[in-house]
N, C-alpha and C positions, 0 to 999 in steps of 0.2 A: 498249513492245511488250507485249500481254497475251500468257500464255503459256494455250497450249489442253493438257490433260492429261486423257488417254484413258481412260474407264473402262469395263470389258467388264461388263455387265447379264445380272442374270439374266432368268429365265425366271419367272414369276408368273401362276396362273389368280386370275383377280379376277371374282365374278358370273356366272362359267362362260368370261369370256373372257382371250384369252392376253393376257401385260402384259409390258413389259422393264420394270427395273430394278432399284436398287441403293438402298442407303440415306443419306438425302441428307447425313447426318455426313460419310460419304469427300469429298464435295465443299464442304461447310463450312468441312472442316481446310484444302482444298487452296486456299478463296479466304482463309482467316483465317491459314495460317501460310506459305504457298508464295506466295502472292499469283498465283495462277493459277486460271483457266475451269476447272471438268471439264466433260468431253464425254462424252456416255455413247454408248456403242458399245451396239447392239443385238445380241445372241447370233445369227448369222447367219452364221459361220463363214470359210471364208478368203476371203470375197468384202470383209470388213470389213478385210483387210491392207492395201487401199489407202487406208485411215484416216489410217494413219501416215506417210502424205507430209504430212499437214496439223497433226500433233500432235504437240507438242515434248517429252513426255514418256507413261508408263503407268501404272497403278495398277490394281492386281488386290485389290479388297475382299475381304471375309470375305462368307460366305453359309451358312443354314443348310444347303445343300446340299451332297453330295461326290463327290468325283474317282471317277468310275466306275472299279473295280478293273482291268476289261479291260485300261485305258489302261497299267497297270503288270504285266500277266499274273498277276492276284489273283483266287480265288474272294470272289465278292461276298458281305460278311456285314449290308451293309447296304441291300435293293436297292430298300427305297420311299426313299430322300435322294438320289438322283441329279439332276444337270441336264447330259444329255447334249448339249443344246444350246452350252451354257456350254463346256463340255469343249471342243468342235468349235471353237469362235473362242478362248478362253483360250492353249493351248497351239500353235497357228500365231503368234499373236501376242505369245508370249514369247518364241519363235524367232528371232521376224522383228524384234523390239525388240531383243534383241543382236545380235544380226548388223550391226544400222544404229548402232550404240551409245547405241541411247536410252537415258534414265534411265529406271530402272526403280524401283516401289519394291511389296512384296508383300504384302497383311496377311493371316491365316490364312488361310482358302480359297487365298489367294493363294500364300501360301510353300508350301501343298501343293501347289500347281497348279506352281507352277517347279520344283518338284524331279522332280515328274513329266515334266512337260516338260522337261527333261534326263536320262530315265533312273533315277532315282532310284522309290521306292515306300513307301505307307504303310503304317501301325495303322491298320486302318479304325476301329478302337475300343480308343483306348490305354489306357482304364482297365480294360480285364481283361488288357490285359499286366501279368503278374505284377510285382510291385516297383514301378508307377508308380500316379502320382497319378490322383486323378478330375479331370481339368483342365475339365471341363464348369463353363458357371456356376452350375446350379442351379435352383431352383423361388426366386419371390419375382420382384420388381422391377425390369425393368431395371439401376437404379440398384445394388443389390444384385449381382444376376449382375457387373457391370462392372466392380464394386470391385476392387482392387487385391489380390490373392490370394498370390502368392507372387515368391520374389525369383530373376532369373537371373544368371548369372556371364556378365559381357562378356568376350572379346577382339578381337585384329585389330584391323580398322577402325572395326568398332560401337563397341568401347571409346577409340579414339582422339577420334570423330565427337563421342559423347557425355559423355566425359571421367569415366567412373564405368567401375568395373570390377565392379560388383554395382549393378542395381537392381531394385525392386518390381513385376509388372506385373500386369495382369489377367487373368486366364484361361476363355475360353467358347470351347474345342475340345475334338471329340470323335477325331477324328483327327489324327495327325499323322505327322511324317519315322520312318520306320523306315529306309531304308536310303540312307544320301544318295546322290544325283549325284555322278558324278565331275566334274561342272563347278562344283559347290560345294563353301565351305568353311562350317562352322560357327563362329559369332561369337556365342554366348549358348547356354547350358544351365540346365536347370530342376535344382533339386534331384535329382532322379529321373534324369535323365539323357535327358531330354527334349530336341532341338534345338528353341531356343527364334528362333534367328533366324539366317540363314545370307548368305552372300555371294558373287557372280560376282567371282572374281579378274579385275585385267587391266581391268574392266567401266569403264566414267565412274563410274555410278552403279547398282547392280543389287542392292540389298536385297529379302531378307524377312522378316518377325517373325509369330513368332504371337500374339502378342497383339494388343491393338487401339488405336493410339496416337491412333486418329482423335476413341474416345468420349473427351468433354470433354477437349479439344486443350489446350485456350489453360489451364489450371490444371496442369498437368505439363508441367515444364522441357525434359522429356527427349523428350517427344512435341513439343512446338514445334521444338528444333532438328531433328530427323531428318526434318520436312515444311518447314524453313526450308533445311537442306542437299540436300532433293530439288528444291525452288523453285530455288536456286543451279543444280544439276547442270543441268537442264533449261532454265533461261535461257544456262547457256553451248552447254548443243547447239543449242538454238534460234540464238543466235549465228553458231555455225560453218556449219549450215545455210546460212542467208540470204547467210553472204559468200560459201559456196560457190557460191552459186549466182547 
C-alpha cells in the first residue's frame, strides 16, 4: 500500500505568472524516510478539504511567507510576507485533519500555522522581542543558513519519540509561538524561551517543530525517526481507514 501524504502549496509568481508550490525536500524526506507519495494540495481553500478522503496523512512545510496577523487579531508588522491564499486552505485543513485524526506533522510555517489555527498567536518578528535570539538563518548559502544553530530542551512525547532530552537544531524563522493554543502543549524549548516544537494531546500523531528536519534528512538521526514515526502513524490510519470502510 503506498501511502499518499498531503502537502498544502504556496502561492508563487514566476515570469508574471501565478505557480503552486512547495520545496521538493518536504517530499524527498516523506519518500526517503516515511516511504510515502506527497501530494501537493494547491492553495484553493476549503474546496481542497475534500482532499483528505484520499490522503492518509498532512505535512504543513516551512515558507518564506507568514500567517497574516488578522488570523490571530494582530496589528500587521510585516505586511509584504503574507500568503493569504495559503492561510485560507492551511488552517480548514488543520481542523479538519484532527477532527478525522489524521497524522499530522508541522514544520515552521507549519507549527505557526497549527497554533493559529487553534487559537493561539505569534511574534511576527521574534528577534526584537526583547531577550530572544535572532533565529533567522542569515546572509550566505543555503548550506550555511541550515546549519545546525542551537540546542532545544525535549519533553513529553518528542523526548520519548526521539530518546534525547537536548538536541541541536537549525534555525531560519523569523516568527514564531507567542501565545500557545489551548489545544497544544509544548515539547522542546530554545534557549531563549522560544517554543521550539509543540504537540496535540489525545492526537494519533499531531506534531510541530520549527526547525526543518526535512533539510538533509537522511545524515541526522533525529530527523529520520520523527518522518519514520509519522510514515508509521499514517500507515496505521491509512489501515483503519480501509477496514473501516
Amino acid at each position: 500500500m503506498t501511502l499518499l501524504i498531503g502537502i498544502p502549496a504556496c502561492t508563487r509568481t514566476l515570469n508574471g505568472h501565478m505557480q503552486h508550490a512547495t520545496p521538493a525536500r518536504y517530499g524527498t524526506a516523506l519518500m526517503g524516510a516515511a516511504d510515502a507519495l506527497p501530494v501537493l494540495i494547491p492553495p484553493l481553500g476549503d474546496v481542497t478539504l475534500a482532499m483528505l478522503d484520499r490522503l492518509d496523512g498532512l505535512l504543513l512545510s516551512g515558507s518564506p511567507s507568514n500567517v497574516e496577523p488578522s488570523r490571530y487579531g494582530a496589528e500587521d508588522e510585516t505586511p509584504d510576507a503574507h500568503d493569504a491564499a495559503r492561510d485560507r486552505t492551511t488552517l480548514p485543513l488543520i481542523r479538519e485533519a484532527l477532527r478525522r485524526d489524521m497524522p499530522l506533522l508541522a514544520i515552521c510555517r507549519g507549527i505557526q500555522e497549527l497554533n493559529v489555527a487553534l487559537g493561539g498567536s505569534l511574534h511576527q518578528q521574534v528577534h526584537l522581542v526583547p531577550g530572544r535570539l535572532d533565529h533567522r538563518g542569515g546572509p550566505g548559502p543555503h548550506s550555511r543558513a541550515f546549519a545546525p544553530k542551537h540546542d532545544v530542551a525535549l519533553s513529553g512525547e518528542l523526548a520519548r519519540l526521539l530518546g534525547h532530552e537536548r538536541i541541536r537544531v537549525n534555525s531560519v524563522h523569523g516568527q514564531a509561538i507567542d501565545r500557545l493554543a489551548d489545544g497544544l502543549v509544548a515539547e522542546a524549548v530554545a534557549p531563549d524561551g522560544t517554543v521550539e516544537a509543540v504537540r496535540v494531546p489525545d492526537a494519533r500523531f499531531a506534531f510541530g517543530v520549527q526547525w526543518h528536519p526535512e533539510w538533509d534528512y537522511a545524515s541526522d538521526t533525529n530527523s529520520v525517526t520523527l518522518f519514520r514515526a509519522f510514515g508509521r502513524a499514517c500507515r496505521a490510519y491509512a489501515g483503519g481507514i480501509r477496514t473501516a470502510a
